[in-house]
N, CA, C and O atoms as a printed pandas DataFrame, in Angstrom:
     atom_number atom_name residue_name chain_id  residue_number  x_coord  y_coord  z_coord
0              1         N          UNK        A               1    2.588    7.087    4.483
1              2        CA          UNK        A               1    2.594    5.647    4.593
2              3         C          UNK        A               1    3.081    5.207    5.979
3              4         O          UNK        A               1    2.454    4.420    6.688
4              5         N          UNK        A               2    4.579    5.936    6.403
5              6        CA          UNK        A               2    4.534    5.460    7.721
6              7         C          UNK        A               2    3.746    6.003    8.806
7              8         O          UNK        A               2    3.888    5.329    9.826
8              9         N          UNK        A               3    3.096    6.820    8.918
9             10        CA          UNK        A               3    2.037    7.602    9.765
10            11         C          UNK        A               3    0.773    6.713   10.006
11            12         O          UNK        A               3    0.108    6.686   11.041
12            13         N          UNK        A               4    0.522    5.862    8.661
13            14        CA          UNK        A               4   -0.209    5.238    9.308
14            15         C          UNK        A               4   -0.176    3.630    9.245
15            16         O          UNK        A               4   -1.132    2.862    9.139
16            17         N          UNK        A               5    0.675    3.451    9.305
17            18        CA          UNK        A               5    1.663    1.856    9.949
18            19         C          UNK        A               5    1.691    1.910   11.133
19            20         O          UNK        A               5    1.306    0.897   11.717
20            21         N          UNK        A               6    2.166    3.133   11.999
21            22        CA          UNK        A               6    2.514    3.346   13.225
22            23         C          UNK        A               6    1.541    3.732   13.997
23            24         O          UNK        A               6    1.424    3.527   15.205
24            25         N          UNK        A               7    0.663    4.436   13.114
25            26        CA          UNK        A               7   -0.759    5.096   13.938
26            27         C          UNK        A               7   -1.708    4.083   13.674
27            28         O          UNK        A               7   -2.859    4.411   13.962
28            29         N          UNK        A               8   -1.544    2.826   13.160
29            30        CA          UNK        A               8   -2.753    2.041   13.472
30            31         C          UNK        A               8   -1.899    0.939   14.596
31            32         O          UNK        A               8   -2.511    0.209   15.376
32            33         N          UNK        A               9   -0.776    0.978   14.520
33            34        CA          UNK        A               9   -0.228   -0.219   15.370
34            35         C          UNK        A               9   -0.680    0.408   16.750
35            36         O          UNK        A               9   -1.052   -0.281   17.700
36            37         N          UNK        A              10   -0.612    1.738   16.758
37            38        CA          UNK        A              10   -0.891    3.121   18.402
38            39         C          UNK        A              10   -1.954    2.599   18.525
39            40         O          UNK        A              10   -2.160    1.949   19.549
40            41         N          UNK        A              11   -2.999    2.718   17.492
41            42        CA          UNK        A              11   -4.869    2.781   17.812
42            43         C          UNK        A              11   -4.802    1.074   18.135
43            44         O          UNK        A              11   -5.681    0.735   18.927
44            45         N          UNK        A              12   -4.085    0.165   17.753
45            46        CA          UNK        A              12   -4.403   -1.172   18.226
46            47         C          UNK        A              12   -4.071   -1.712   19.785
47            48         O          UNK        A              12   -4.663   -2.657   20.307
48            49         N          UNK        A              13   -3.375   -1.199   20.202
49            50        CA          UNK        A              13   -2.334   -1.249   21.577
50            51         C          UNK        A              13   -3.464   -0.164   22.140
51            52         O          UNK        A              13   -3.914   -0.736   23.133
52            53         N          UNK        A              14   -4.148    1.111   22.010
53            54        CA          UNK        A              14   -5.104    1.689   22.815
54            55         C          UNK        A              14   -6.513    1.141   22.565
55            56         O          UNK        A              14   -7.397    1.856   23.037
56            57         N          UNK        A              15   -6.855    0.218   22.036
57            58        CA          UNK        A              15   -7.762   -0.443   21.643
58            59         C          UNK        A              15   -8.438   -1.292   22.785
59            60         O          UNK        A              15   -9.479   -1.427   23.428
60            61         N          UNK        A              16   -6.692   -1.952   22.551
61            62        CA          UNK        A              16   -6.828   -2.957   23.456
62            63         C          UNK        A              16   -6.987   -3.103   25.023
63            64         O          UNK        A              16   -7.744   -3.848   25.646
64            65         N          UNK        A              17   -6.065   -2.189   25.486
65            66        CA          UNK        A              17   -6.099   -1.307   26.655
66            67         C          UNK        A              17   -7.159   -0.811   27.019
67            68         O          UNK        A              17   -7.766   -1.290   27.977
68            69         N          UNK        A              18   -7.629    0.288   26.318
69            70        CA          UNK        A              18   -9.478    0.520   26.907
70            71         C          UNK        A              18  -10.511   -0.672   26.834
71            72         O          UNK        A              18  -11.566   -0.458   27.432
72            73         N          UNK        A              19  -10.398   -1.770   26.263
73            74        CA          UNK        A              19  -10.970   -2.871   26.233
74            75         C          UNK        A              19  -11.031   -3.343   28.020
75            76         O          UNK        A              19  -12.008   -3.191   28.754
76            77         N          UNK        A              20   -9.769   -3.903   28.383
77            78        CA          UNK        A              20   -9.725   -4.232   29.663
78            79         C          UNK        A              20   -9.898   -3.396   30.350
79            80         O          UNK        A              20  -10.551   -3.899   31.264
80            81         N          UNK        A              21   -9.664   -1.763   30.688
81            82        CA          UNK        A              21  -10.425   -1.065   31.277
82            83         C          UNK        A              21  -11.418   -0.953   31.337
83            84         O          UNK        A              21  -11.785   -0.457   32.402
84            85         N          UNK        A              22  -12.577   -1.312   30.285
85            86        CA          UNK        A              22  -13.859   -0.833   30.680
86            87         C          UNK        A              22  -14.289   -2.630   30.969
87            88         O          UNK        A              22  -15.246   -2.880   31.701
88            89         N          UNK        A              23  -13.735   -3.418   30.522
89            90        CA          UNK        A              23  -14.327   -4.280   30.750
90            91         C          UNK        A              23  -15.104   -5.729   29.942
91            92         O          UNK        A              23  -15.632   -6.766   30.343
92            93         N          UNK        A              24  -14.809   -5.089   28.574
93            94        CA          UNK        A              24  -14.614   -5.620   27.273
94            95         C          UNK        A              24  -13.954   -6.667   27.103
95            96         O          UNK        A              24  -14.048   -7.478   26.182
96            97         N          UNK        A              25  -13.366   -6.670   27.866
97            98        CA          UNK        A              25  -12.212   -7.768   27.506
98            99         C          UNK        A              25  -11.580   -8.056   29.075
99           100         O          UNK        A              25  -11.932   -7.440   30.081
100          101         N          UNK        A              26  -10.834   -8.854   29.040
101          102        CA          UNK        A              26  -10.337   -9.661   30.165
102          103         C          UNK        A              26   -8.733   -9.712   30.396
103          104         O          UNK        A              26   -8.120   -9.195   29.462
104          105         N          UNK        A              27   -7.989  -10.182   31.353
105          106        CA          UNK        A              27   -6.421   -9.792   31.647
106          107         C          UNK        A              27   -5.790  -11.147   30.712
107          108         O          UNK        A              27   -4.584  -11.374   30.619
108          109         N          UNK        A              28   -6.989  -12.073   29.978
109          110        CA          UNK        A              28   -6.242  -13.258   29.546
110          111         C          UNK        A              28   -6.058  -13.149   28.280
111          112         O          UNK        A              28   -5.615  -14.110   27.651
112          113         N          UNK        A              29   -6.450  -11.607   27.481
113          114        CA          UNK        A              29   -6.110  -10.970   26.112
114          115         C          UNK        A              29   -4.430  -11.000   25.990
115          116         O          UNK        A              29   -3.791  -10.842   27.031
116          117         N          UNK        A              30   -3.750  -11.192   24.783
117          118        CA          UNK        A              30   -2.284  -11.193   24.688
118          119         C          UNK        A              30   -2.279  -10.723   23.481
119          120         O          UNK        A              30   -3.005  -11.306   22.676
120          121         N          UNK        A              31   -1.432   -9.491   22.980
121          122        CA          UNK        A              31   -1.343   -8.886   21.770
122          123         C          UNK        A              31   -0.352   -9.863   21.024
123          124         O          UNK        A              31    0.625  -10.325   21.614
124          125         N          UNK        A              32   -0.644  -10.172   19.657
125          126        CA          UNK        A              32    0.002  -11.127   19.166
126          127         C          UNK        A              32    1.104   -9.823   18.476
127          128         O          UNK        A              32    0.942   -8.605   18.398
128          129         N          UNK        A              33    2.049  -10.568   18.119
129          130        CA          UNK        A              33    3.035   -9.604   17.346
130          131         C          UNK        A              33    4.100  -11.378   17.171
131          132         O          UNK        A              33    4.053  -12.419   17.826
132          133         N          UNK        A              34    5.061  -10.880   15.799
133          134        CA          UNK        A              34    6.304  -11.947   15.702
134          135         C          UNK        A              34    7.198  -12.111   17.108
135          136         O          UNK        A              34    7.486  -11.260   17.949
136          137         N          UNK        A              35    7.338  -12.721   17.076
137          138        CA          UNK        A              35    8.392  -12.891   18.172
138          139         C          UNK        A              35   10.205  -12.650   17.867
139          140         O          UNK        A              35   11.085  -12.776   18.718
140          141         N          UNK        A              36   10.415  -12.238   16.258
141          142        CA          UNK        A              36   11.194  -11.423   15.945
142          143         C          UNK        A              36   10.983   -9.845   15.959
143          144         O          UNK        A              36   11.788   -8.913   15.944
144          145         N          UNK        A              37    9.737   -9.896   15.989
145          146        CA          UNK        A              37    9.814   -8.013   16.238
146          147         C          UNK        A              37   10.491   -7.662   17.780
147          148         O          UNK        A              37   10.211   -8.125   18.885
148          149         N          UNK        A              38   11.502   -6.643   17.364
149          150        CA          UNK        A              38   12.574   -6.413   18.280
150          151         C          UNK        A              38   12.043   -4.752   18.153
151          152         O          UNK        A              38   12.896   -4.133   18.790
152          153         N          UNK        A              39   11.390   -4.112   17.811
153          154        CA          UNK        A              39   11.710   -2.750   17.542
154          155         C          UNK        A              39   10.352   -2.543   19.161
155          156         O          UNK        A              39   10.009   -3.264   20.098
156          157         N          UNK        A              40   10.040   -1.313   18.724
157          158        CA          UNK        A              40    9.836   -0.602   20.688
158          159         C          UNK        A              40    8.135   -0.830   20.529
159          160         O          UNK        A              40    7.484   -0.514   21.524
160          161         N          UNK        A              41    7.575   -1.218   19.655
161          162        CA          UNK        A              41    6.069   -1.960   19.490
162          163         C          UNK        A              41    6.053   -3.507   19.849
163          164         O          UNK        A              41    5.246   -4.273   20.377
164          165         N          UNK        A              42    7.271   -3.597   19.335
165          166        CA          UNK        A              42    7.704   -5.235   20.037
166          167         C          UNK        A              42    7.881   -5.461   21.310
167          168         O          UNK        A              42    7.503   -6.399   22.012
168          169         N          UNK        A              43    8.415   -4.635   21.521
169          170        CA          UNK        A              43    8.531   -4.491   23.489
170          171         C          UNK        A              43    7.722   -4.240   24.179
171          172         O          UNK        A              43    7.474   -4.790   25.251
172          173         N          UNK        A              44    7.171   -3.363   23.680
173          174        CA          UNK        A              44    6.208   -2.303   24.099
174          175         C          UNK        A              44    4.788   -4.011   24.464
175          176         O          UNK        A              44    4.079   -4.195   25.453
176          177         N          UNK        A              45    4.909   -4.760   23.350
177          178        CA          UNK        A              45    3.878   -6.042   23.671
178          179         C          UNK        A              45    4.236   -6.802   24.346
179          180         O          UNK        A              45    3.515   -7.697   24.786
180          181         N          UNK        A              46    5.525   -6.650   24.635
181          182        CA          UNK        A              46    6.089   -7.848   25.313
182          183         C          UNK        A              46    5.641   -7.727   26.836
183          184         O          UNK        A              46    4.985   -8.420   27.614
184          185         N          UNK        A              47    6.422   -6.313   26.890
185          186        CA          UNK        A              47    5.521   -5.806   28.462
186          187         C          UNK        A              47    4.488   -5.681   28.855
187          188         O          UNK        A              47    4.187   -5.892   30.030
188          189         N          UNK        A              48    3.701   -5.311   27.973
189          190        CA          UNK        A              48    2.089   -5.622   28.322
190          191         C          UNK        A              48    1.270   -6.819   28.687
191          192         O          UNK        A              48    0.365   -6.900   29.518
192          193         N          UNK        A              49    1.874   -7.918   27.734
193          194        CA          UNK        A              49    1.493   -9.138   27.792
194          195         C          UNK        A              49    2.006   -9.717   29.294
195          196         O          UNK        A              49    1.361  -10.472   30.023
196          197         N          UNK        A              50    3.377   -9.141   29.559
197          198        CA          UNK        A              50    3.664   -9.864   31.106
198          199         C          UNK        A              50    2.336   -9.047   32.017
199          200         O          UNK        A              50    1.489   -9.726   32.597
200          201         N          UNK        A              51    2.307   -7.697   32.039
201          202        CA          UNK        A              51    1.574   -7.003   32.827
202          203         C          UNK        A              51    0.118   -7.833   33.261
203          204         O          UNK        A              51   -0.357   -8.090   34.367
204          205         N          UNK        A              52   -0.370   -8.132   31.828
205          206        CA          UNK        A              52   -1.314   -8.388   32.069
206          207         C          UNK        A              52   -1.631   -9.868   32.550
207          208         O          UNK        A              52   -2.490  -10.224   33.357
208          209         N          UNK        A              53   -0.945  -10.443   32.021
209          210        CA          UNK        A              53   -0.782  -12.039   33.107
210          211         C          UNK        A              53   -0.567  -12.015   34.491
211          212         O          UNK        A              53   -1.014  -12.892   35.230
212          213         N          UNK        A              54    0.345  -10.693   35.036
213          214        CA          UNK        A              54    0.474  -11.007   35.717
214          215         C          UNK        A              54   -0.985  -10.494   37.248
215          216         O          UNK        A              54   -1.152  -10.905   38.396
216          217         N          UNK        A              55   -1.793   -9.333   36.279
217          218        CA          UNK        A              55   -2.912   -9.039   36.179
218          219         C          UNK        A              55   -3.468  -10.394   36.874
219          220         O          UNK        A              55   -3.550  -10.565   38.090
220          221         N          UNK        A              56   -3.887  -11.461   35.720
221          222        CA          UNK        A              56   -4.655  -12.037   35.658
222          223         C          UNK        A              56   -4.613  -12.974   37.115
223          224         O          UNK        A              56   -5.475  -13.304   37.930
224          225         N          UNK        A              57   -2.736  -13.279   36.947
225          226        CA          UNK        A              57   -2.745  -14.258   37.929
226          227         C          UNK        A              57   -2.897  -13.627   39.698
227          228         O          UNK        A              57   -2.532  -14.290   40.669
228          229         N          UNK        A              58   -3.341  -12.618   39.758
229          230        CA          UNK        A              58   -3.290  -11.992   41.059
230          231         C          UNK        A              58   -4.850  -11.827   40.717
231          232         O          UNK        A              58   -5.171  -11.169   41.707
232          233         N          UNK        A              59   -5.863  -11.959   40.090
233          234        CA          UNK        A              59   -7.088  -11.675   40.290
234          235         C          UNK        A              59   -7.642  -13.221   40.421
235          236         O          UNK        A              59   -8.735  -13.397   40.959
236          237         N          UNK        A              60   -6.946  -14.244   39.969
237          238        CA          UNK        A              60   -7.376  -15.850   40.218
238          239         C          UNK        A              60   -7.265  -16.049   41.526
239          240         O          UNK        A              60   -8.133  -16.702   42.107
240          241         N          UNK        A              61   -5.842  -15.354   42.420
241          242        CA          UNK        A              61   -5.703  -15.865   43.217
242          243         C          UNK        A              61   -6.318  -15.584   44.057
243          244         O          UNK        A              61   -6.660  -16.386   44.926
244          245         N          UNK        A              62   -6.753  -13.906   44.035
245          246        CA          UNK        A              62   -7.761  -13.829   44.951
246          247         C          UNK        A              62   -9.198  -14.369   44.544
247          248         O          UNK        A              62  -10.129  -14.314   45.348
């Protein structure tokens, strides 16, 4: 049961990721999650979501 709680939350976060790599998707994607999730999937989105804004806002500007 937890193997695959954790292994689909993995396959969603690499999902998403090869998405904007190939091109699928765009830097203005934001993984939704609670904003009480504190545990390291929570973070783990939190950082991504800055990454990728900040992605975005350096590809507007140029």
């Amino acid at each position: 049961m937890l193997k695959k709680i954790v292994g689909q939350r993995i396959e969603d976060y690499i999902k998403s990721i090869d998405d904007i790599a190939t091109g699928s998707s765009d830097f203005r994607f934001r993984f939704r999650f609670s904003e009480k999730q504190n545990d390291e999937f929570g973070r783990m989105g939190k950082g991504l979501n800055k990454l990728f804004s900040k992605l975005h806002n350096t590809i507007e500007d140029v």
